[in-house]
Every structure is written in structure tokens, then in C-alpha cells.
C-alpha positions in Angstrom: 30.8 -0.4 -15.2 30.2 1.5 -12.2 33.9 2.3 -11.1 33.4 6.2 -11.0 31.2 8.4 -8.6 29.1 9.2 -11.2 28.1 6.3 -12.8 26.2 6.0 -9.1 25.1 9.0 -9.2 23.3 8.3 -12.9 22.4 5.3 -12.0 20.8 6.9 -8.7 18.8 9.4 -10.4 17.5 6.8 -13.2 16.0 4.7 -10.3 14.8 8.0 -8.9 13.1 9.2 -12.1 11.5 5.2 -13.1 9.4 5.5 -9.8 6.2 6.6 -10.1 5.1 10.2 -9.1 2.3 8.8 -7.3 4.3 7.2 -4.7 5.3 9.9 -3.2 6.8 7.5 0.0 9.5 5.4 -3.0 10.0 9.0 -4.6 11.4 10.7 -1.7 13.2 7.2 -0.3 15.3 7.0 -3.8 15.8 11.1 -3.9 19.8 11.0 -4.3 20.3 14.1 -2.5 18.4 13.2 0.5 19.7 13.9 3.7 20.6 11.0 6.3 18.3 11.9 8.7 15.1 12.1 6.7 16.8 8.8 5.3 16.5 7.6 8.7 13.2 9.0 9.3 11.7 7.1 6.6 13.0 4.1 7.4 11.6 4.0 10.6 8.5 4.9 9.7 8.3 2.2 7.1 9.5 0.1 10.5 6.7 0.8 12.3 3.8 0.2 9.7 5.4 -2.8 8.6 4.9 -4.2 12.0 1.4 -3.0 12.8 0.9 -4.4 8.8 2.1 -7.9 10.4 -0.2 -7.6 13.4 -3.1 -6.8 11.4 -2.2 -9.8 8.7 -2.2 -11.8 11.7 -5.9 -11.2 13.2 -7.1 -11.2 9.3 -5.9 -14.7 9.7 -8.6 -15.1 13.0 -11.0 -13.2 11.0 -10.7 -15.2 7.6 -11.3 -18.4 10.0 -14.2 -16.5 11.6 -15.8 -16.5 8.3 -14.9 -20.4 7.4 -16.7 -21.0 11.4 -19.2 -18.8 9.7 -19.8 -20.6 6.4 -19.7 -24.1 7.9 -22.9 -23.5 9.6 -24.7 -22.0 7.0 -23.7 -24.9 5.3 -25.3 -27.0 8.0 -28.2 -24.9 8.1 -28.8 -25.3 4.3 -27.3 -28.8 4.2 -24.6 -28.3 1.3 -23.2 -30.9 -0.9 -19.8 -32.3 0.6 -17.9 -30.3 -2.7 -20.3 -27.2 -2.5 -19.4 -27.1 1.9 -15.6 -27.7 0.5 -16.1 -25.4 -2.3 -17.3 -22.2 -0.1 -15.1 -22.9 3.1 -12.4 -22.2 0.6 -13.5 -19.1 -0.9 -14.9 -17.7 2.1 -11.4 -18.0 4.0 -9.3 -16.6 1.1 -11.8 -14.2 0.0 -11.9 -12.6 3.3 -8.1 -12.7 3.5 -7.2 -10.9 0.7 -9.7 -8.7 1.2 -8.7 -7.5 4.2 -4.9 -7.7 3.2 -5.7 -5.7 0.4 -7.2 -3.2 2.5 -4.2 -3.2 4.7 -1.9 -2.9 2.1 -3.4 0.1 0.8 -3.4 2.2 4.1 0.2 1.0 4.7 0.7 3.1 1.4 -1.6 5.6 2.1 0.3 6.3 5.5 3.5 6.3 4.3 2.6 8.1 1.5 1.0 10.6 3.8 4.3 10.8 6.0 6.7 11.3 3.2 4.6 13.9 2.3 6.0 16.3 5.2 9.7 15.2 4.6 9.1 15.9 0.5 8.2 19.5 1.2 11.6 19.8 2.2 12.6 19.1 -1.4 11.3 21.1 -4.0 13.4 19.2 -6.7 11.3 16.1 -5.7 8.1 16.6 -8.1 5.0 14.4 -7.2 1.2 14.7 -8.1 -1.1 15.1 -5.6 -4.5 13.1 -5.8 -7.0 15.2 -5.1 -10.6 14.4 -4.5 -13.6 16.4 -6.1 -17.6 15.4 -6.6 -18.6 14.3 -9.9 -21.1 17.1 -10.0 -17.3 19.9 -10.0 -15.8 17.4 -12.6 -19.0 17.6 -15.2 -18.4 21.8 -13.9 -14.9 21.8 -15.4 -15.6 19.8 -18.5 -18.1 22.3 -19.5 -15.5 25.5 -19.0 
């Protein structure tokens, strides 16, 4: 299916076009014509957040058991049930986890987003939108012109 050069090269730029234009980071990564070093580039980029993204999973983990120290004496102080102490020892450790995870998560994207930025410029074939930020109050402005 895929015996000729460009058969790849279709199948490059329909993986290139079903990313979304707000990832900016996946966007530029699967741009067929990019070059090796800004390949390269990216790669280590993604390399370094994914390991500061392990380091900080690993102290939510001390922080999500922080919480659970946390909850077992209020528990004490207010002299829970057995299930009701169970009950919010649970939610309290995986609440905070994915909470902060989550947050994580999102400025891992945010940052690489951010980076890929720069190296997208390069490219003016690559198309992206931009989120930008405005006050409601400019928004309601706009509407009304």
C-alpha cells in the first residue's frame, strides 16, 4: 500500500493536516518538510519537560499524601465514621493528585507549545491559531461593532 515515496508523503501530510491547529507543538512535530535539526530540537525539548513532568508527578505523589496526613486528623478532630474516614482519605489523595497532574499536564503543553512557537515561525506553510486573551468588557466592545 505504501510501496512508493508518495504514498508517505500523503500519508505524512494527512497526519499533518488531522492535528489540531491549536497544538501548535504536534503541528510543527508532524510538518513533513521539517528540517532535521528543528526535528531534533523538538525532541529534546519534549525530553526535558517530560522529565521535570516526572519529577513534579513524583512530589504530587508527597503532596497527595500530605493531604490524606491532612484529612486523617480532621477526621480525628471531628471523629468520622470508619467509612466516612475511608471515604475522604480516598478522595482527598486522588483529588489532589489529579489535580495537580492536571495542572502539570497543562503547562507541559503550554511550554512546548510556547517553544514550538519560535521554530513554527520558520514555516509559514505551517498555519496555527493563536489564543489570544482579551477582557470581557473588549469582547461585549466587538459584539456591539
Amino acid at each position: 500500500m505504501f510501496e512508493k515515496k508518495a504514498n508517505y508523503e500523503d500519508l505524512a501530510w494527512k497526519v499533518y493536516n488531522d492535528v489540531d491547529d491549536k497544538d501548535i507543538y504536534l503541528k510543527t512535530l508532524y510538518y513533513p518538510k521539517l528540517t532535521s535539526d528543528d526535528l531534533h530540537s523538538l525532541f529534546d525539548r519534549f525530553e526535558e519537560q517530560l522529565k521535570s513532568y516526572n519529577n513534579t508527578v513524583r512530589i504530587s505523589y508527597l503532596v497527595s499524601a500530605g493531604s490524606v496526613l491532612g484529612t486523617w486528623s480532621l477526621a480525628y478532630f471531628y471523629r468520622f465514621k470508619f467509612s466516612s474516614f475511608l471515604f475522604s482519605t480516598f478522595v482527598s489523595f486522588f483529588a489532589v493528585h489529579y489535580g495537580l497532574t492536571s495542572f502539570y499536564s497543562n503547562k507541559m503543553k503550554s511550554s512546548l507549545n510556547f517553544y514550538a512557537h519560535d521554530i513554527a515561525k520558520k514555516y509559514p506553510e505551517i498555519k496555527y491559531s493563536s489564543v489570544q486573551y482579551a477582557k470581557s468588557s473588549e469582547i461585549s466592545q466587538r459584539k456591539l461593532i
